[in-house]
C-alpha positions as CSV (number, residue, x, y, z in Angstrom):
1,X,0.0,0.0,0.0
2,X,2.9,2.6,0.4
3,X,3.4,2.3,-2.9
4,X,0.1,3.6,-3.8
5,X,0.4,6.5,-1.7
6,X,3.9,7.3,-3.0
7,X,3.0,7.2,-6.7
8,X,-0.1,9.4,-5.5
9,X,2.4,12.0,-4.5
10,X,4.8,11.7,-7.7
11,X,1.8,12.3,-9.7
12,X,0.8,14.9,-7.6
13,X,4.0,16.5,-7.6
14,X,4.9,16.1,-11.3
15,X,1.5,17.5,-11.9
16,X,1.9,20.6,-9.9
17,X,5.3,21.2,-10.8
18,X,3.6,21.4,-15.2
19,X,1.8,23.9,-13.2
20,X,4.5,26.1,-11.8
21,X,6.2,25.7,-15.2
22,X,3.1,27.3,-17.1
23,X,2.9,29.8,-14.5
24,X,6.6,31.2,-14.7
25,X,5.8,31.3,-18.4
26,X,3.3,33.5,-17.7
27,X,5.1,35.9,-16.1
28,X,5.5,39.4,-16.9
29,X,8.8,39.8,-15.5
30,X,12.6,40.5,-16.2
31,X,14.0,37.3,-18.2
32,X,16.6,36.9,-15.7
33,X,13.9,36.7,-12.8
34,X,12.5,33.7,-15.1
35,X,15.8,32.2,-15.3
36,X,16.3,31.9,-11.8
37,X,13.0,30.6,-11.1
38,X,13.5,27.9,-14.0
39,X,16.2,27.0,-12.3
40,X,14.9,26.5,-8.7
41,X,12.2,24.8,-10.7
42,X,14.6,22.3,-12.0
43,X,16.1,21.9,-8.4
44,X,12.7,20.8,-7.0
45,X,12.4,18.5,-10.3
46,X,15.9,17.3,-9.2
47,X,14.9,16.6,-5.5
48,X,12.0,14.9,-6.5
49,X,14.1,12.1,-7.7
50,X,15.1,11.5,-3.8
51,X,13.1,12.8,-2.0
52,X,9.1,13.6,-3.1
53,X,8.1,15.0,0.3
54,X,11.2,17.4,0.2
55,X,10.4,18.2,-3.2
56,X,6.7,19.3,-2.5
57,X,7.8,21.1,0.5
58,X,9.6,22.9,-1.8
59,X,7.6,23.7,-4.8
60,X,5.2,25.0,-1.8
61,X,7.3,27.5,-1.0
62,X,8.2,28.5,-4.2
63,X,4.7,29.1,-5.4
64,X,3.8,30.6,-2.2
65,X,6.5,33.1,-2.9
66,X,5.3,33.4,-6.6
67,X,1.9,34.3,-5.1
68,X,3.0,37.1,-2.8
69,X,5.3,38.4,-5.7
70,X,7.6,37.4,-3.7
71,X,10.4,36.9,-7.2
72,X,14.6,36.0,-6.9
73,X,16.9,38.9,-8.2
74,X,17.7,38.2,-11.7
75,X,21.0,37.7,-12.8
């Protein structure tokens, strides 16, 4: 059964991290804002290889963040 609930919360993830993708396309903002947020994007992908709960901690924050306009300095 652990494995159900795990492959519940890769889907989930994977399905909210297509979500945060879109949304930092979206974006009106400085392409080096977008840059870094691809890239802490593709840090959560990368944790989510190890460790999913880690990894959806993460994305929360991020989109919290993203929500509060709340954007890294660009480079």
């Amino acid at each position: 059964m652990e494995g159900d609930s795990q492959l519940e919360l890769y889907e989930a993830v994977a399905a909210r991290l297509k979500e945060a993708h879109a949304t930092v396309r979206a974006l009106q903002v400085p392409e080096g804002v977008r840059m870094a947020l691809s890239r802490k994007l593709l840090a959560v992908t990368a944790v989510a290889k190890h460790d999913l709960a880690d990894a959806a901690r993460r994305l929360d924050r991020l989109m919290k963040d993203l929500d509060e306009g709340r954007f890294p300095q660009g480079d």
